[in-house]
C-alpha positions in Angstrom: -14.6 6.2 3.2 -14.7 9.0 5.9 -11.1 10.8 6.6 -9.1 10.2 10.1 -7.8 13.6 12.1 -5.4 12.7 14.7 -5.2 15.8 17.2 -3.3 16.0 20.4 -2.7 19.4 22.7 0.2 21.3 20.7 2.5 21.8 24.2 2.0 17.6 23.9 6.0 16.1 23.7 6.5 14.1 20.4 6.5 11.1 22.9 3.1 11.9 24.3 2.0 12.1 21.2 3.5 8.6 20.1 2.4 7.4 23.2 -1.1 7.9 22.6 -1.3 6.9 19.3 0.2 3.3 20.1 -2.5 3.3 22.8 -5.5 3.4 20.1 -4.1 0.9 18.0 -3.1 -1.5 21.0 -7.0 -0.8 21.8 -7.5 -2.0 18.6 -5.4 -4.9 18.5 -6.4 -6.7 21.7 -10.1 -8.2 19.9 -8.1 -9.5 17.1 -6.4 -11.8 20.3 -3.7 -10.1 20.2 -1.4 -9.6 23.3 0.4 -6.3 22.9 3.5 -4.9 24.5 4.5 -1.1 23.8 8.0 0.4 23.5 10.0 -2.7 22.6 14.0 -1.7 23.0 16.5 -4.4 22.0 19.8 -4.3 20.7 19.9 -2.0 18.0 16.3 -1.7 17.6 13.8 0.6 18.8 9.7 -0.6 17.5 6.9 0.7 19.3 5.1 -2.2 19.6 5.2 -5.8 19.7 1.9 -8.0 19.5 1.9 -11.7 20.2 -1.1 -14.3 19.0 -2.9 -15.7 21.4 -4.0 -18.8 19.3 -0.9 -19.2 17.2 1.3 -17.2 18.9 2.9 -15.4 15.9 5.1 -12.3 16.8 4.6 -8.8 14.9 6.5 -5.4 15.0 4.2 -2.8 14.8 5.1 0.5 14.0 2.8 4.1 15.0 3.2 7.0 13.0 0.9 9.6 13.3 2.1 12.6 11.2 0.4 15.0 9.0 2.9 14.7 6.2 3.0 11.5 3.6 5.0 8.9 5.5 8.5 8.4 3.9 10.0 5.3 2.2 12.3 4.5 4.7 10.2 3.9 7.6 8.9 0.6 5.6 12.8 -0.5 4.9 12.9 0.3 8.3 10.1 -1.7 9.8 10.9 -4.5 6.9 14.5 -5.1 7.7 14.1 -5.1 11.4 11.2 -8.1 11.1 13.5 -10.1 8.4 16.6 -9.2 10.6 15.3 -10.7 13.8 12.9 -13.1 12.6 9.7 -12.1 13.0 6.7 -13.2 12.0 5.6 -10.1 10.3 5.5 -6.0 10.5 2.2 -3.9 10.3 3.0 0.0 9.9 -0.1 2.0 11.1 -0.2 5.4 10.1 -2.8 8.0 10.4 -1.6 10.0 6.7 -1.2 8.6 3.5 2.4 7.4 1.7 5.0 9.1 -0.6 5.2 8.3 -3.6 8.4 6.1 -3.6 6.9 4.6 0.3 4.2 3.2 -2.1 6.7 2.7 -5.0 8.4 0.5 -2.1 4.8 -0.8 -1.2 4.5 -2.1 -4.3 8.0 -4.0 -4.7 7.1 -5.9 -1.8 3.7 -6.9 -2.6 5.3 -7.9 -5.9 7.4 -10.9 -3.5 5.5 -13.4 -2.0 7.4 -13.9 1.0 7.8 -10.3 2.1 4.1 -9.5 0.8 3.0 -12.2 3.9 5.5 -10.4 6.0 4.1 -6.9 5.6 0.9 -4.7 6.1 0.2 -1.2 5.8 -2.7 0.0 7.6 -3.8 3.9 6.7 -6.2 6.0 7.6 -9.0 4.1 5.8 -8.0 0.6 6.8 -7.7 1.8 10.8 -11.2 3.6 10.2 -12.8 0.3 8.8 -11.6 -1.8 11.7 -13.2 1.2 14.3 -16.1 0.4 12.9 -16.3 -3.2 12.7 -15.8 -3.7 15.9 -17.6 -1.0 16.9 -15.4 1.1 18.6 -17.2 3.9 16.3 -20.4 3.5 14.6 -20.7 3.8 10.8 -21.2 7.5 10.6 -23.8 7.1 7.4 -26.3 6.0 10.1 -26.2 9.3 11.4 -29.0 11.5 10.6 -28.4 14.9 9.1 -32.1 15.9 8.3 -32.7 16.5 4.6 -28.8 17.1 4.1 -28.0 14.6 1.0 -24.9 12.3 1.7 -22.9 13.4 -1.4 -22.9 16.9 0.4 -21.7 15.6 3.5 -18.3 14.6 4.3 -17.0 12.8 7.6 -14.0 12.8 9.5 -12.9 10.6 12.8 -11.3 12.7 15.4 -9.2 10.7 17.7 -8.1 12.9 20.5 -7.5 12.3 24.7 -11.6 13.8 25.0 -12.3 10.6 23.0 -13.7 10.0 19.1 -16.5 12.0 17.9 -17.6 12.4 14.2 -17.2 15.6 12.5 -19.6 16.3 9.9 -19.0 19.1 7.3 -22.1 20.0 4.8 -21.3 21.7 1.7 -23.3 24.4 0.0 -21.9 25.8 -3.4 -18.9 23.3 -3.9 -17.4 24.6 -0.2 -18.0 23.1 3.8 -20.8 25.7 4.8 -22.0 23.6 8.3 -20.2 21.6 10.5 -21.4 19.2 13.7 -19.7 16.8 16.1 -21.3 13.5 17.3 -20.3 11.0 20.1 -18.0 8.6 17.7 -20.0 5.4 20.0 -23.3 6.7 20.7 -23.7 9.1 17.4 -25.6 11.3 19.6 -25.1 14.8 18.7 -23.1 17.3 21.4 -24.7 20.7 21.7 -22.9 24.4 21.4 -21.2 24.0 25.1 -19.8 20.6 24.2 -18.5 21.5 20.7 -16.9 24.3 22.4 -14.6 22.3 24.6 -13.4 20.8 21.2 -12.9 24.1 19.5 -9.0 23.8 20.3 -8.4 20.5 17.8 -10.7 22.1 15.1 -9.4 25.0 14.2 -9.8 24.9 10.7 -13.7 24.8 10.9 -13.5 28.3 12.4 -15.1 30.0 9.6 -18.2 27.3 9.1 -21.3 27.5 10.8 -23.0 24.8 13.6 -25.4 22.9 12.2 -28.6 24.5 12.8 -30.7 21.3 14.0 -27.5 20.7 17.2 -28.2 24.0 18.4 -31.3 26.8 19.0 -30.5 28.8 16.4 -27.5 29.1 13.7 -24.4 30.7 15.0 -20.7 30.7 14.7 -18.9 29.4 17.9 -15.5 31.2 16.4 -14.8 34.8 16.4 -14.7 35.3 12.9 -18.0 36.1 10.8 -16.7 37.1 7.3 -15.6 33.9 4.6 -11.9 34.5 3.1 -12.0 36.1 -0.2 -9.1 35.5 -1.8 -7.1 38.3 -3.6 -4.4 38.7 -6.0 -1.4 40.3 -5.7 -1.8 44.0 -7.1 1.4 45.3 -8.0 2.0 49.5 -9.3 1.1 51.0 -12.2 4.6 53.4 -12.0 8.1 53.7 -10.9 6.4 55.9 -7.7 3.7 53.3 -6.2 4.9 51.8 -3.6 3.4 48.5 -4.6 5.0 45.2 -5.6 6.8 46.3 -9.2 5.1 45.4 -12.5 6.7 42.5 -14.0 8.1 44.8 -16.6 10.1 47.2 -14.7 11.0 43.9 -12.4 14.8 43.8 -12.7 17.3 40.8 -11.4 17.2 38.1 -9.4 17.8 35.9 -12.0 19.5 33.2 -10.0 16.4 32.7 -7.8 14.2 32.9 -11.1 16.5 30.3 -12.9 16.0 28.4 -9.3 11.9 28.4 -8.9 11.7 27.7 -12.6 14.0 24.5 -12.1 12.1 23.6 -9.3 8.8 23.6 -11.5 10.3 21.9 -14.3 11.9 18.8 -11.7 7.9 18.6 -10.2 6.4 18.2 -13.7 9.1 15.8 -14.4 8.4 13.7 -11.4 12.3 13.9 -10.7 11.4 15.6 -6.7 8.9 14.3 -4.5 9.0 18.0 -2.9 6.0 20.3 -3.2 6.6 23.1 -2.2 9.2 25.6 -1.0 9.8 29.4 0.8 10.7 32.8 -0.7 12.0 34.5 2.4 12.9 38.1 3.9 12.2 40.9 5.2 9.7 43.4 4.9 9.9 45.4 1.8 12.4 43.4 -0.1 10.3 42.7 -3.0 9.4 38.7 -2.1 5.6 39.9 -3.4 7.6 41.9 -6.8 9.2 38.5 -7.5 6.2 36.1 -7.1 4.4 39.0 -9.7 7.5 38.5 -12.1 7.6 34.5 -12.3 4.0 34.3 -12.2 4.0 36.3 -15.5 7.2 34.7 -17.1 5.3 31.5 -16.9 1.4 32.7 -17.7 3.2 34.4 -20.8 3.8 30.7 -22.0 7.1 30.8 -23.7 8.5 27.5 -25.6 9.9 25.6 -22.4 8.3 22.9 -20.0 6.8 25.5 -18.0 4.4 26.5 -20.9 2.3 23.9 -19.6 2.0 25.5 -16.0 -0.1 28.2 -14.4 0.9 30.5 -10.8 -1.6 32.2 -9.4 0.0 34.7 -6.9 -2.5 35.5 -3.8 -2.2 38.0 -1.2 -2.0 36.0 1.9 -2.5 39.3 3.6 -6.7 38.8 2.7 -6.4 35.6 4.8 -9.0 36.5 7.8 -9.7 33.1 8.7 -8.7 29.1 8.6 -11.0 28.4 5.5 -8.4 30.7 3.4 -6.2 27.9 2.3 -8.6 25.6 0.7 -9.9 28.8 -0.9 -6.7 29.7 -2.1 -6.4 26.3 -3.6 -9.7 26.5 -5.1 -8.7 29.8 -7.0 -5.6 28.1 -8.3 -7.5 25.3 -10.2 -10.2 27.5 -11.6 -7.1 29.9 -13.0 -5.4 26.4 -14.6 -8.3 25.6 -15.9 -9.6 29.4 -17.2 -5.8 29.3 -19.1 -6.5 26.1 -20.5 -3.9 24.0 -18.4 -6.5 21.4 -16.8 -9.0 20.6 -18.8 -12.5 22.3 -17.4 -14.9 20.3 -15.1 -18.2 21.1 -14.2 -17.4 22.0 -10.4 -14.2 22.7 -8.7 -15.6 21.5 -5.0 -13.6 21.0 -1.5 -15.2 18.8 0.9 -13.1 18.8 4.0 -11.4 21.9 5.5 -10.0 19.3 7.8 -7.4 17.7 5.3 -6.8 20.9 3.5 -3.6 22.5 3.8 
């Protein structure tokens, strides 16, 4: 099923961007015979919208959120306690990202009870794509022809911005996006270099890939950047006098924060946090790239604990020249876990979409 990108202008408020997100699913709504209300205020309860049957007039909370990050559990014991509180008929939560792990641990609890599993829907990214398309708001992006590409290289994405919808395709050459084009998400008619252009702010991640050479005259970047990341390690000295990150051996204290990141990576492999990741800050020179060197080789050593099962790979984000960076950085990491034996190995460590990477 092809992913969902949400973009608005970044100087949009955080109600502007609500705002227009509860516009496309009201859109959606109304040819289900639905009549929708937005911004619903009553005592002690703020829901963004409130759609009414037509036929059997059944009342529903409906709650937007379009974030990037997973959506939290209490936003469904939100949306759940508000309908059972008041009486409604039911509560759909719309989101354009996927759940925690507890929001689907809570997911699943209620599916588990008949009467709140009638009461409750969750609608994600796929579910609000397949609806698009069934009512062909969007056509079905596989009938959308990308020459002699093959669709297992291919990987769609809906944008959903104020210009409209449009299809992004990405091609893959190697395991990594190499071509990118955008087509009218109605018409699937292809927009040229000028029209992909006035895009170019809500896509930049696809920076580094190239237009695809049959919606254009010739292959050419439309971003500034002509090299592809390569991703390098973090080089530390070779002597007290080299002015690069220490060698993990002359590395000395800081054992609070070491005793601190190596907690951290024990509680993630125990599934006791849900966080994934966290900051080493300060300034310039304080030895932030000497520390990362130093854990990186406590745990690649493989000593007796929990971590022996773990692999750090510590880049340079300094090599970073353009967007498609991160997903190679991520790339690197798995091929390291897997040349040391952590994952097991797979023919081909591949990323699809630089859309949802990062």
């Amino acid at each position: 099923m092809p992913n969902l990108q949400f973009s608005v202008p970044e100087d949009w408020t955080p109600d502007q961007k609500g705002s227009f997100f509860e516009g496309v699913i009201s859109d959606l709504l109304r040819p289900m015979r639905y009549k929708v209300t937005e911004r619903i205020r009553t005592t002690g309860m703020e829901i963004d919208l409130l759609a009414v049957g037509e036929d059997d007039q059944r009342k529903i909370l409906i709650e937007c959120k379009a974030y990037r990050e997973n959506v939290a559990a209490e936003v469904i014991s939100k949306l759940n306690g508000n309908v059972f509180l008041d009486d409604y008929d039911a509560g759909w939560l719309f989101t354009t990202s996927d759940l925690t792990k507890d929001a689907r641990g809570r997911l699943l609890s209620i599916q588990a009870d008949k009467v709140k599993n009638a009461k409750f829907s969750w609608f994600g990214p796929d579910r609000i794509v397949e609806i698009l398309v069934s009512q062909n708001k969007v056509i079905d992006p596989k009938t959308i022809n990308l020459d002699s590409y093959e669709d297992d290289s291919v990987s769609w994405t809906l944008l959903l911005c104020p210009s409209g919808s449009f299809w992004v395709a990405q091609v893959s050459e190697d395991g990594f996006p190499k071509y990118f084009g955008i087509y009218q998400g109605k018409s699937g008619e292809v927009l040229g270099e000028s029209d992909v252009d006035k895009l170019r702010h809500y896509l930049p991640r696809l920076e580094s890939l190239e237009l695809l050479p049959f919606t254009a005259p010739a292959v050419k970047r439309l971003f500034p950047n002509e090299i592809r990341s390569i991703v390098a390690p973090v080089v530390y000295g070779m002597s007290w006098k080299d002015l690069r990150p220490s060698r993990p051996q002359d590395f000395v204290g800081r054992d609070d924060v070491i005793l601190e990141i190596k907690s951290f990576i024990e509680s993630v492999r125990d599934n006791s946090t849900v966080t994934r990741s966290f900051a080493i800050s300060g300034p310039s020179g304080w030895g932030k790239s000497s520390l990362v060197v130093k854990v990186a080789d406590l745990v690649n050593r493989r000593g007796r604990s929990k971590l022996s099962k773990t692999s750090i790979t510590a880049i340079d984000s300094r090599s970073a020249i353009n967007s498609s960076f991160v997903a190679e950085a991520v790339r690197k990491c798995f091929q390291d876990a897997i040349d040391s034996g952590i994952v097991s190995s797979v023919k081909e460590i591949s990323i699809d979409d630089l859309l949802i990477t990062a």
